[in-house]
C-alpha positions in Angstrom: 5.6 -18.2 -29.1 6.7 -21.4 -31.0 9.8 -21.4 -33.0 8.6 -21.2 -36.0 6.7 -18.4 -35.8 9.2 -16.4 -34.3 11.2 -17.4 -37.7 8.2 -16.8 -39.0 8.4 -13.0 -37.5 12.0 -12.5 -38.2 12.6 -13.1 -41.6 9.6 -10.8 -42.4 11.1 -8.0 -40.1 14.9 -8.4 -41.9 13.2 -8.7 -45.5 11.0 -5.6 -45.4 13.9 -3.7 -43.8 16.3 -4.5 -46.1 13.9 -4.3 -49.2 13.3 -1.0 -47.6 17.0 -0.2 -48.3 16.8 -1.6 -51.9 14.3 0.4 -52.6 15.6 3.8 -51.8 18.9 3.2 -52.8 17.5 2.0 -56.2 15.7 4.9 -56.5 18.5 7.5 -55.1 20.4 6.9 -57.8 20.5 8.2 -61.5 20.0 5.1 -64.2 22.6 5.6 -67.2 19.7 6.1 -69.8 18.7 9.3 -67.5 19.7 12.8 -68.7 19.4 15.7 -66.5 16.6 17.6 -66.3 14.4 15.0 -68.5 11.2 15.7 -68.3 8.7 12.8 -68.3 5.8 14.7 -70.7 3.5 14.6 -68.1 2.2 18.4 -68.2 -0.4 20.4 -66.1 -1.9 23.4 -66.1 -0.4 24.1 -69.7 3.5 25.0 -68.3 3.6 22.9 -65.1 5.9 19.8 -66.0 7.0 16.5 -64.5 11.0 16.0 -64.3 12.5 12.5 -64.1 14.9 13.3 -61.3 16.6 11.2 -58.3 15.2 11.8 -55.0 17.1 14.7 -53.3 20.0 13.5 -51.2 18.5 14.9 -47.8 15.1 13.2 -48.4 17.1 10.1 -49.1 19.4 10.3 -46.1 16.2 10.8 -43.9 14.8 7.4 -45.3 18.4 6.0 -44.3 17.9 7.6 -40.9 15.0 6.0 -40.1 16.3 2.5 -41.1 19.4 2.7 -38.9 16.8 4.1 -35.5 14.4 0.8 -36.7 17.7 -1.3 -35.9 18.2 0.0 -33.1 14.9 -0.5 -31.7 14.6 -3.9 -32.7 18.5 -4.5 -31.0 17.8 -2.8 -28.2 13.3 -3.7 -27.4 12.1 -7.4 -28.3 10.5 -7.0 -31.6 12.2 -10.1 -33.8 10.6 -13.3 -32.5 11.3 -14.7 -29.2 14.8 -12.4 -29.4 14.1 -10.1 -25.8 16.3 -7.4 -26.7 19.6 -6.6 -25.0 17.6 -3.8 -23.1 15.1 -6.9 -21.5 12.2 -4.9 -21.8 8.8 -5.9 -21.6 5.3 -4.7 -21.0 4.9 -6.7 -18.0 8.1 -6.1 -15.9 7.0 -2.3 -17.0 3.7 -2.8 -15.7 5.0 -4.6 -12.4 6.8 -1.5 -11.8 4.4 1.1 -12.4 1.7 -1.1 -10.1 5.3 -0.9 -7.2 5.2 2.6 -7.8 1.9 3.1 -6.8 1.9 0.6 -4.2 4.7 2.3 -2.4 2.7 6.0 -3.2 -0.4 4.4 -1.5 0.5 2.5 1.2 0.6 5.5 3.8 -3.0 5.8 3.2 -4.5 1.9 3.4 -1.4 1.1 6.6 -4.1 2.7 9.4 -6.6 -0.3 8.3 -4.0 -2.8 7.9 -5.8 -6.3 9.3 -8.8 -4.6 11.0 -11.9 -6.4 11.7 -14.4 -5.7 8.9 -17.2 -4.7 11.4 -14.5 -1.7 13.0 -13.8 -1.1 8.9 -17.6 -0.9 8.3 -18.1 2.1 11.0 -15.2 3.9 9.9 -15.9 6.7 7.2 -12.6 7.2 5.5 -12.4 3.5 5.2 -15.7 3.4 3.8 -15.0 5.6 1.1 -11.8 3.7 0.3 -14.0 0.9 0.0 -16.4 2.1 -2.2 -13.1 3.1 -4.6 -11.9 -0.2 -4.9 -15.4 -1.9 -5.6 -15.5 1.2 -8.3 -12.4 -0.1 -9.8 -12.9 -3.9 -9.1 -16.0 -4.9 -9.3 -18.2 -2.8 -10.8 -18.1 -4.0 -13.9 -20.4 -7.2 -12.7 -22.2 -5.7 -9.7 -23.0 -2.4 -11.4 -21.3 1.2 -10.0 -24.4 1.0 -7.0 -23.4 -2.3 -6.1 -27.3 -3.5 -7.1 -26.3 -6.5 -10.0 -27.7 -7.0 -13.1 -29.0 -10.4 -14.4 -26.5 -13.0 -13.4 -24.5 -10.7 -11.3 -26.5 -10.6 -7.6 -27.8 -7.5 -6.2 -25.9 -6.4 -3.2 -27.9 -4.3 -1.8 -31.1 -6.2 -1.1 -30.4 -7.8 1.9 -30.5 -11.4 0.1 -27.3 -13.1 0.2 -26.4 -16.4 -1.7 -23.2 -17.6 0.2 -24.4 -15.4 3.7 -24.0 -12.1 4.7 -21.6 -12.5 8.1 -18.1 -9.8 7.4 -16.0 -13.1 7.3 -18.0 -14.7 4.7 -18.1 -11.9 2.5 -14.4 -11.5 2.9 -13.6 -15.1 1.8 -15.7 -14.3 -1.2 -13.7 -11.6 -2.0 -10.8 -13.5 -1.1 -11.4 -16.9 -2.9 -14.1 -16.4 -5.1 -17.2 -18.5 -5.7 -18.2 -21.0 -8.2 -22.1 -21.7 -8.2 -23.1 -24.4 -9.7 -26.9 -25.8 -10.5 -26.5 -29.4 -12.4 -29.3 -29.6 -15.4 -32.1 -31.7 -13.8 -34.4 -32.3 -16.9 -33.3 -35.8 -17.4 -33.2 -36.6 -13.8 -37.0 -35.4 -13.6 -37.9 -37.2 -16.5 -38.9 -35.0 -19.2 -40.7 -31.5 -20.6 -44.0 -32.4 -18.2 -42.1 -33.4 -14.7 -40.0 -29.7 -15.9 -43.0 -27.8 -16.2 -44.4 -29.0 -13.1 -41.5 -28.3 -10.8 -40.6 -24.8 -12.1 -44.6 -24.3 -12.0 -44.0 -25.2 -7.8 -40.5 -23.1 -7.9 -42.9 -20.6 -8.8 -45.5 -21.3 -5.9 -42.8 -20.9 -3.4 -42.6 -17.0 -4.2 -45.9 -16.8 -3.7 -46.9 -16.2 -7.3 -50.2 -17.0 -9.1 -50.3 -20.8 -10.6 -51.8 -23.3 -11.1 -52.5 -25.4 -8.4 -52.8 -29.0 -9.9 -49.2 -28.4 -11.9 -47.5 -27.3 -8.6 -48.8 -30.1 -6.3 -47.6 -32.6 -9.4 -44.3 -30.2 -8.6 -43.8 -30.6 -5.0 -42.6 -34.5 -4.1 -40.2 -34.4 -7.5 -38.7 -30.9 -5.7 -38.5 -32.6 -2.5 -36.8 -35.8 -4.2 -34.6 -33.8 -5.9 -33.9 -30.3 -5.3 -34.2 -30.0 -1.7 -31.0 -31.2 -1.6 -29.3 -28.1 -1.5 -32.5 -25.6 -1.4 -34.2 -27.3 1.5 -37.7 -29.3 1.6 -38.7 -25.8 2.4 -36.8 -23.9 -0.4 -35.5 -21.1 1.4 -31.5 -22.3 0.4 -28.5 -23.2 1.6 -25.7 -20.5 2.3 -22.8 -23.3 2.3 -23.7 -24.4 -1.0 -24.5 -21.5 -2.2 -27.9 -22.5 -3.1 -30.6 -19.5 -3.2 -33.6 -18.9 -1.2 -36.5 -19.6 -3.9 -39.8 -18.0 -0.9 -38.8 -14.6 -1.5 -38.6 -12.3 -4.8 -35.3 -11.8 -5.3 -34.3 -13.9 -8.4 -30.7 -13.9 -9.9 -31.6 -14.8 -13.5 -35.4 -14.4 -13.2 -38.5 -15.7 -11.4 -40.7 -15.9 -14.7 -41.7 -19.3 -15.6 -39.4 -19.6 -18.3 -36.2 -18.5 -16.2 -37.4 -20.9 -14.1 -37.6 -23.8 -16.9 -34.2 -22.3 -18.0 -32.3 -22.9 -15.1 -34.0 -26.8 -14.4 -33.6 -28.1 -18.0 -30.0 -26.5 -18.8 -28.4 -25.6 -15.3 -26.7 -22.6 -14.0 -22.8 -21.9 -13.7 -22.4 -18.3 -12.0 -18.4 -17.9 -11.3 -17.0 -14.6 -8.9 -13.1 -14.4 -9.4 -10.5 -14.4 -6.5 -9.9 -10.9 -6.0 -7.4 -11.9 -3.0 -4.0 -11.9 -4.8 -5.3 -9.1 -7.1 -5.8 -6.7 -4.2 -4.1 -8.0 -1.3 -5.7 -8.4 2.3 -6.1 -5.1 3.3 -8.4 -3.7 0.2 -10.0 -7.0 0.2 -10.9 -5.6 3.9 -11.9 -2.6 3.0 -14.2 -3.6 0.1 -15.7 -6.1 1.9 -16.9 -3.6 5.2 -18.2 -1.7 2.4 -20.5 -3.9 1.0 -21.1 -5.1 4.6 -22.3 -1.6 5.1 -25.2 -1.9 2.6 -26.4 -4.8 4.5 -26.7 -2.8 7.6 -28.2 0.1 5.5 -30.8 -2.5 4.2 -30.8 -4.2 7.8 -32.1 -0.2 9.2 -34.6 0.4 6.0 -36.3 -2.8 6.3 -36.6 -2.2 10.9 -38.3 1.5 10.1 -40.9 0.2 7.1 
């Protein structure tokens, strides 16, 4: 906070607390040109009457009360401006304590999987439920509470995997993060028609219905230009994090104009570094469990 609004924040705090105490001590008191027991000549009811008396003395002393705890507070907590308080609280260092304090109260129950491989992890039921708890609590918000994605957020339960499915790679994404990004090709195609005709061939690839003249216009601008990280063949690049475009798994849609979408304005998809967030071993742990669904997917796919 800059200095002047810590200023700012004082002198608001010290003026309504002391025009607090104006106030009640103005109106504790009895103004020379008040008689006792004068009435006001407000009347209700036909005998119910309004007095024009002081506060009583204990409501007063109450008010008073209150003022004296509010100066302590704001001695003793950080509540004027950038002044921390002579008690040094704060929100974080209580939060940093409370997260120590669980820590300490959980780390008899994660020290049994401390640095295993993921693959041992991944046949391990107690750690497999562990897993599935911290992907509840860490990642669900993105992937959805079945780890199957949304638009956007990729599926990972499908057996299609953008950056590679090996227990190593998924922990470094766990780990480090991703950034995917596709550049916007329209100008680099050359405009609307050269667009169409490539996301028209994108298309193709998945083996939907188009037409046939567009997609063959499609093909050698592709292969000039995306192919670069998709392949000449389209089925991606795991290093670059480039998606297979022959199957029919699409992150933000395989419709045409998803397709346009993506060509003419790009794509940024972003995963955060979860490493410092939940150390090595839960990064372990989450990661054998969405290993795990590949296997699962792995075993569906051999018995259909």
């Amino acid at each position: 906070m800059s200095a002047f609004w810590s200023w700012f924040i004082i002198v608001i705090v010290v003026f309504n607390i002391l025009g607090c105490f104006w106030l009640l001590w103005f109106t504790g008191k009895r103004r020379p040109d008040q008689k006792a027991g004068a009435q006001t000549g407000h009347v209700w009811d036909g005998d119910l009457r309004e007095y024009n008396n002081p506060l009583p003395k204990w409501w007063i002393n109450l008010f008073y009360i209150t003022i004296v705890f509010s100066i302590g507070y704001l001695i003793w907590y950080p509540g004027l401006g950038n002044i921390k308080g002579v008690g040094s609280w704060s929100s974080a260092s209580e939060h940093d304590a409370a997260v120590a304090a669980a820590q300490a109260k959980l780390a008899p129950v994660f020290a049994r999987f401390e640095g295993r491989p993921i693959q041992a992890l991944a046949d391990d039921a107690e750690a497999l439920e562990l897993g599935r708890s911290v992907f509840a609590n860490n990642c669900a918000t993105c992937h959805g509470s079945d780890a199957r994605g949304a638009k956007g957020f990729p599926n990972l339960a499908d057996g299609s995997w953008q950056w590679g499915s090996p227990p190593d790679v998924i922990l470094t994404s766990v780990l480090n993060g991703r950034q995917a990004a596709m550049p916007a090709m329209a100008a680099a195609l050359g405009g609307d028609q050269a667009v169409t005709e490539v996301a028209v061939y994108v298309q193709s690839l998945s083996g939907q219905k188009v037409d046939a003249a567009l997609a063959a216009a499609g093909k050698p601008k592709f292969e000039m230009l995306c192919a670069a990280c998709h392949t000449p063949a389209g089925t991606g690049n795991p290093i670059l994090g480039a998606p297979d475009l022959t199957d029919d798994i699409w992150l933000y849609g395989g419709d045409f104009d998803s397709i346009r979408t993506a060509i003419t304005q790009g794509r940024n998809g972003q995963m955060p570094a979860f490493g410092e967030l939940l150390g090595d071993t839960r990064s372990r742990l989450v990661s054998a469990w969405v290993y795990s669904l590949n296997r699962i997917n792995e075993a569906e796919q051999a018995t259909q």
